[in-house]
N, C-alpha and C positions, 0 to 999 in steps of 0.2 A: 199596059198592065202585065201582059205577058214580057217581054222583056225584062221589068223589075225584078220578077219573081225567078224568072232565069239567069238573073244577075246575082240576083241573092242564092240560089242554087250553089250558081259553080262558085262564088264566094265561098261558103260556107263547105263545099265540098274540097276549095285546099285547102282552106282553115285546120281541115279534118284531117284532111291526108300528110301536110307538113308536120303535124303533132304527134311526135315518134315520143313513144315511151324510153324516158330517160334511165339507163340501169343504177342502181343504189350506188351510193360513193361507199367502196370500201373502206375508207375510212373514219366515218360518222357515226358518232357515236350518239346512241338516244335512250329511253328508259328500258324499252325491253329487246332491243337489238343494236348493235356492234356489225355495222355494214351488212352482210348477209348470214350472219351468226345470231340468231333469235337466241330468246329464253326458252321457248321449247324444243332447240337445236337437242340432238340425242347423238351422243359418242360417236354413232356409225358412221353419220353424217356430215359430219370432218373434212375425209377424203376427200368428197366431193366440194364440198365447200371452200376448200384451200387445196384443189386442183393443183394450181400455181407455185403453192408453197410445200415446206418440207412439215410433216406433223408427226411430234417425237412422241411417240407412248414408253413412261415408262414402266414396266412389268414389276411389280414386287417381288418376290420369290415365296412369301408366304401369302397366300389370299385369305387366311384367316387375321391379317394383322389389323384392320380395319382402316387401313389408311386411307386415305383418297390420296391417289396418284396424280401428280399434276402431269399434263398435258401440254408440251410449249409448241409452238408454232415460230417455224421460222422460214423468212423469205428464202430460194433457193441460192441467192449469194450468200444466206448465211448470217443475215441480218436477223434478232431475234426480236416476235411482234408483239406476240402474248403468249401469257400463263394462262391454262385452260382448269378448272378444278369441277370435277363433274360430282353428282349428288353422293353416286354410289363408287365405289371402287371395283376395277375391273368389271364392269356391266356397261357394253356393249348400247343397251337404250336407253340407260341413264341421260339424263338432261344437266348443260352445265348449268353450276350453281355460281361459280363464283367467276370472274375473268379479269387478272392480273395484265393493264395497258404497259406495254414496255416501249412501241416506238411510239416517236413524237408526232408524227402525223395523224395519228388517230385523234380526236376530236372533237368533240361534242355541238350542237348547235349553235351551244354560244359562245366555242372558239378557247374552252378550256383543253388542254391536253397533260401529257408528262411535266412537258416543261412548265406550266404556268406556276405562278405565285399565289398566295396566303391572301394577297386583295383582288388578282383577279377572280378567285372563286367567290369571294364577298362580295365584290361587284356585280357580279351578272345569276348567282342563286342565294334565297334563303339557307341560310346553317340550321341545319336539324339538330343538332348537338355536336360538343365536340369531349370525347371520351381521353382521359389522362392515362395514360399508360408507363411503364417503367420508363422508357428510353426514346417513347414520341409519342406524338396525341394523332389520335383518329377524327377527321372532322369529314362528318357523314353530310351529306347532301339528299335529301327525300325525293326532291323530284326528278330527278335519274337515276337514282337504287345506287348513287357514288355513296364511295368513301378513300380520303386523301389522308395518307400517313404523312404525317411533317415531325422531322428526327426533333430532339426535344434540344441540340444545340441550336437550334434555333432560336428559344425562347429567351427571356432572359433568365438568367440564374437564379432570383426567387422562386420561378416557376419548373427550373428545367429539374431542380430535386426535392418537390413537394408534391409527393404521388396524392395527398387526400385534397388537394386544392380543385375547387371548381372554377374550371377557365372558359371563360368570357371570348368569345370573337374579336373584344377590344384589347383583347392583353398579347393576342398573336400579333409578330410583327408582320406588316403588310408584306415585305420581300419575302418572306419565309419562303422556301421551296419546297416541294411537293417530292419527297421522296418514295412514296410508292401510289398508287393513281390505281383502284378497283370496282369494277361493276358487282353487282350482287344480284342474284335475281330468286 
């Protein structure tokens, strides 16, 4: 008896010790964080966060304009990752609100990214709506806080210049590309 129970000890004691905490895949994208960029990430918090990387603030020159200042993030070769848009403009512990994906390795769990297409977002999430706009349509995704701009050459031509039209998931074509790829939080 005593044997089993010391068998099962040091079992269970590598079991323990081989199980190293795996660090976040920077590039995984999920509802409320963006590799180690949460939704309650606050401006100051950058620096450290993207250690690694270059983080461009740009300065307004009037701080009463009410802009919100984007925020880009760029790998230190120069590669550009994201658009950062924070709640408040120039405010320091503002939380970002919006974040613009630019490289393609970024993610999501079901393996959407920049580059994917018009059927791979229909394949693998629900369409929350898809909003018509002058010169592309917004099709929002609910359960990652996404929304994919697809330019409206895409569509075909009854739809690409009938701003009051209600468009259907079935009337995009499947290849359509994803011209702009944004988290919302």
């Amino acid at each position: 008896m005593k044997k089993i129970i010391f068998t099962f000890l040091i079992c269970t004691l590598l079991i323990v010790s081989c199980a190293k905490d795996t660090p976040p895949d920077p590039f995984l994208i999920q509802k409320h964080n963006i590799g180690l960029l949460t939704d309650s990430t606050q401006v100051k918090e950058l620096d450290s966060i993207f250690k690694n990387d270059s983080v461009v603030r740009y300065i307004a020159g009037d701080e009463f304009a009410g802009a919100v200042n984007t925020i880009e993030i760029f790998e230190k070769n120069g590669n550009k990752l994201l658009d950062l848009s924070p709640e408040e403009a120039l405010d320091s512990t503002s939380v970002i609100s919006s974040v613009r994906i630019i490289d393609e390795r970024y993610k999501t769990e079901k393996n959407i990214s920049a580059l994917s297409t018009f059927k791979d977002i229909k394949e693998k999430y629900k369409i929350s709506k898809i909003d018509n706009l002058i010169n592309s349509i917004v099709v929002s995704v609910n359960e990652i806080n996404a929304s994919f701009t697809i330019d409206k050459k895409e569509l075909t031509s009854s739809l690409r210049f009938d701003m009051d039209a209600n468009i259907d998931p079935i009337q995009v074509p499947e290849k359509a590309k994803i011209k702009y790829f944004f988290i919302h939080w």
